[in-house]
N, C-alpha and C positions, 0 to 999 in steps of 0.2 A: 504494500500500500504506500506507496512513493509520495510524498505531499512537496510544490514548491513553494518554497516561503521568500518574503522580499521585505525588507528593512532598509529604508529611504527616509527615517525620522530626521537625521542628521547629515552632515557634510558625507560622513559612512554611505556608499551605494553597496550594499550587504544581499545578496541570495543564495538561497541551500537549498538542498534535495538530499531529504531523508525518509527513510523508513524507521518504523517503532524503533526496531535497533540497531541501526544502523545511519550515522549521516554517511551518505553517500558522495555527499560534495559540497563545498562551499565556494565562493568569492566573495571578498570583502574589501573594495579598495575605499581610500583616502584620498579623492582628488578635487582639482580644481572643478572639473567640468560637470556640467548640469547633468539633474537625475536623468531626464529626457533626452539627453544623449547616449549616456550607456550602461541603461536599465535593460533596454531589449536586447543587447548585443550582448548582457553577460549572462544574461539568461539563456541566451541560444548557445551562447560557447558553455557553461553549465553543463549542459542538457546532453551535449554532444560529448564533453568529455567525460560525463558521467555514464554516458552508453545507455542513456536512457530517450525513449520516445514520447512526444506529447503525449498520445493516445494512452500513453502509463500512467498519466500523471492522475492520481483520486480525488486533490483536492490540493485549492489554493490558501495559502495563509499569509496574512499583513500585518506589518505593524501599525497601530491607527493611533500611535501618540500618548502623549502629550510632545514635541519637537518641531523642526520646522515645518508652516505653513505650506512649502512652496513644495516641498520633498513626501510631505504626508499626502497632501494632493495627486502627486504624480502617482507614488507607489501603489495607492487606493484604484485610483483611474485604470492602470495595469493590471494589477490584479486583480478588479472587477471584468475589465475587458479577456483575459485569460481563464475566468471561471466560467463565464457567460460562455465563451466560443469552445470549449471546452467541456462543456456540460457536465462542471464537478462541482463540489461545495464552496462554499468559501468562507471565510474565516477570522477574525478580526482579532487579534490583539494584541494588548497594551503595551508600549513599548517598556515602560519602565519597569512592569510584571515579568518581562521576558529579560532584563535585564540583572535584575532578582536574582532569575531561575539560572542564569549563569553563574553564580558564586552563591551558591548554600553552604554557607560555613552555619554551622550548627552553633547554637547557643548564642548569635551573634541578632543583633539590628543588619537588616540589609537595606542601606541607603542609596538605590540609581536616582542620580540627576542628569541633565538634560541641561543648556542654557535655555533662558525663556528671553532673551536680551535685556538692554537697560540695567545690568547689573544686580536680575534676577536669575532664579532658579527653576525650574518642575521637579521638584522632592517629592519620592515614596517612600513610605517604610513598609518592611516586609520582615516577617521571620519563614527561615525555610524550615517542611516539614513533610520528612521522606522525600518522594523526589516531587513534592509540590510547593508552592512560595502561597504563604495564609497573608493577605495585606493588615496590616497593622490601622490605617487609615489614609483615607480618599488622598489620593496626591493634589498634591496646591502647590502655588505660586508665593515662593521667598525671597527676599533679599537674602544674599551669601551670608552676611552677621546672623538675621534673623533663622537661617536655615542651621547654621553652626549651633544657635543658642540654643535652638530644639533638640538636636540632636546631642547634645552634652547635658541636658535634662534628662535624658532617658537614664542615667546614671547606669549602664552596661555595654556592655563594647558593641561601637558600631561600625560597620564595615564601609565606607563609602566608596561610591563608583561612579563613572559618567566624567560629564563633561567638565562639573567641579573638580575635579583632581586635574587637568589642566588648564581650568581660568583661574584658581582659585589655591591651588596647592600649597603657598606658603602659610596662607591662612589655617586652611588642615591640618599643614602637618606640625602647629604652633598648639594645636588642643593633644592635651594627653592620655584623652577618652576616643579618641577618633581614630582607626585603621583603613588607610591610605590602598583600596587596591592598585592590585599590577596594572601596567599600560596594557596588557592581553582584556582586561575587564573594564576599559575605559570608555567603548565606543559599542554600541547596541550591536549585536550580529544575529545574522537572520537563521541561524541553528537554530538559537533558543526559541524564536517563532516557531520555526521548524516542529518542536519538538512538544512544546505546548500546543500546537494544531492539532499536531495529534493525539494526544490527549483530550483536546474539546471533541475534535471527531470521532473517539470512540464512544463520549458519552452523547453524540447526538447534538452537541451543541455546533453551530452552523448559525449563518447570517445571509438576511436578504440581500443580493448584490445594488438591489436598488434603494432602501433603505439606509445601509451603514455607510456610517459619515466616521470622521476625525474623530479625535477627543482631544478638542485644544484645549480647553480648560483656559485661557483668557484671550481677547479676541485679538487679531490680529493691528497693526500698528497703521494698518491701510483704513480697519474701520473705526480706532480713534479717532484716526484724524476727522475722517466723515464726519464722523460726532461733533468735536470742536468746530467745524465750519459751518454745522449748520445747528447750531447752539448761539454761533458768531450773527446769522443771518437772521433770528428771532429778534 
C-alpha cells in the first residue's frame, strides 16, 4: 500500500513514498526556487527511482500547516490535483504533528516551530506515545521570548525543533531547560507525513479533496493589509 506524501510548508520542497514498513524513498531539498517549479519534477524523478508506478500509488498525503502561505497553497493544489486524477484518498496533515512524530524522545515536551514572520513563531506541544504524538494543546502564534517563557514553565525537559533553532538558537541555547535538536530535525520532511497517512488510512480517516483547506492559524500579511486600507477608507 504505497502512499505519496508532499511537505511544501517551508523553504523545504520534501516528498516520500512509503509503505506501513517500509519508506521506500524520499527527497528533500533546500533551495532557492519556487515550490511550483520543482514539486512535479521530484515527484516524477521519486517515482521513477523508487520503481514504482502511478497506478500503485493508494493514496495521497499533505502537509496542510501551520507555515508558509504561498508553499501550503501549492502542495494542497498538487496533491489535490494527484488524488483527484488518481482516484485515491487523500489526506491532510498537520505539519507541526508530523514534525513531532519525527523525534519521540520519551519523557520529553516535543516543541516543532515553524516561522510565522514578524519575529513570530507556530509553536506545538506534543508528548510522544508508542509510535503516536498525543498534542498537548492547539498550536498558536508566539513571539520567540513569549514562546521561550512557555516553554521553561512547563518545568520538564523540552525538546525543541523547527525553524527556531535557526532564527532563534542563541536564545535557546541560553535556557537551561531547553534541548536544542539536531539540524536532521530542523526542517519538516514529508516521511513523517508519509507515515502518519498511513496511519489515518488504516483507520478510515480520509478528507474531501474539495473541502480541505490550510491550517494557517493567522491570516496572511496580504489580508492585513486589506484590513488597514479599508479600515483607512471608513
Amino acid at each position: 500500500m504505497p502512499i505519496l506524501a508532499l511537505d511544501t510548508a517551508t523553504l523545504v520542497s520534501s516528498v516520500a513514498l512509503a509503505t506501513k514498513d517500509t519508506l521506500l524513498g524520499e527527497l528533500t531539498l533546500e533551495t532557492k526556487k519556487n515550490h511550483s517549479e520543482q514539486l512535479m519534477p521530484n515527484i516524477e524523478q521519486l517515482l521513477e527511482r523508487a520503481g514504482s508506478a502511478k497506478h500503485e500509488i493508494d493514496a495521497v498525503a499533505v502537509s496542510i500547516g501551520p507555515g508558509s502561505f504561498t508553499g501550503l497553497r501549492i502542495g494542497l493544489a498538487t496533491a489535490k490535483a494527484l488524488a483527484y486524477a488518481w482516484q485515491v484518498p487523500l489526506i491532510g496533515v498537520p505539519t507541526l504533528t508530523a514534525m513531532a512524530f519525527g523525534c519521540p524522545v520519551p519523557g520529553a515536551v516535543l516543541a516543532p516551530t515553524l516561522d510565522a514572520q514578524k519575529g513570530n513563531l507556530y509553536v506545538g506541544l506534543y508528548r510522544g506515545q508508542g509510535d503516536k504524538v498525543i498534542p498537548i494543546r492547539e498550536p498558536k502564534v508566539l513571539s520567540c521570548a513569549a514562546a521561550i517563557a512557555e516553554l521553561e514553565s512547563l518545568a520538564q525537559p523540552v525538546v525543541v525543533m523547527g525553524e527556531a533553532v535557526k532564527l532563534y538558537k542563541s536564545q535557546l541555547a541560553a535556557s537551561l531547560h531547553l534541548v536544542i535538536a539536531g539540524p536532521h530535525l530542523v526542517m519538516p520532511r514529508a516521511a513523517n507525513i508519509a507515515l502518519i497517512g498511513l496511519n489515518m488510512l488504516e483507520q478510515g480517516l480520509t478528507h474531501d479533496p474539495m473541502t480541505l483547506a490550510p491550517m494557517y492559524i493567522r491570516r496572511s500579511e496580504a489580508e492585513e493589509l486589506w484590513e488597514k486600507r479599508q479600515g483607512c477608507c471608513k
